[in-house]
N, C-alpha and C positions, 0 to 999 in steps of 0.2 A: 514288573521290574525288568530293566534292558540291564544287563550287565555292562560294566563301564571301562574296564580295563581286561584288555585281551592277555591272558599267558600264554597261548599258543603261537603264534604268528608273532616274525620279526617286526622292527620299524618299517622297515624298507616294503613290507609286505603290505604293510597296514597303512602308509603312504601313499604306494598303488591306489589300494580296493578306494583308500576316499578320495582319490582323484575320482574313480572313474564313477560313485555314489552323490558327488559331492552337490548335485540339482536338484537328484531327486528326492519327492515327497511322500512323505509317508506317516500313517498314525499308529503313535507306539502301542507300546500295550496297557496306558491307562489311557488312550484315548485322545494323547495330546497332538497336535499336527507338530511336525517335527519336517527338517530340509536335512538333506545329507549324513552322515555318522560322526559320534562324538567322540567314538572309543577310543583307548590310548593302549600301548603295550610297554613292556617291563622288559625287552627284548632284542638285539640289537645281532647281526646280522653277520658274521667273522668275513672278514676279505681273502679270500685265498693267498698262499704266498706266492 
């Protein structure tokens, strides 16, 4: 089972990492070929004042 929604990490964070994820190939953990990360977050990032 891949966990599918992140609570730790912002958007902004999680935007990043599947930028720099988003070619590579990889087999999950039943076995299925899978390209890049689907994960989503609940999390969003404050802007300084």
């Amino acid at each position: 089972m891949v966990l599918a929604v992140n609570h730790r990490n912002t958007a902004q964070v999680l935007d990043f990492a599947q930028e720099m994820v988003a070619d590579n190939q990889f087999v999950d953990i039943e076995g299925v070929d899978r390209v890049g990360d689907a994960a989503s977050t609940s999390r969003a990032a404050k802007l300084p004042p």
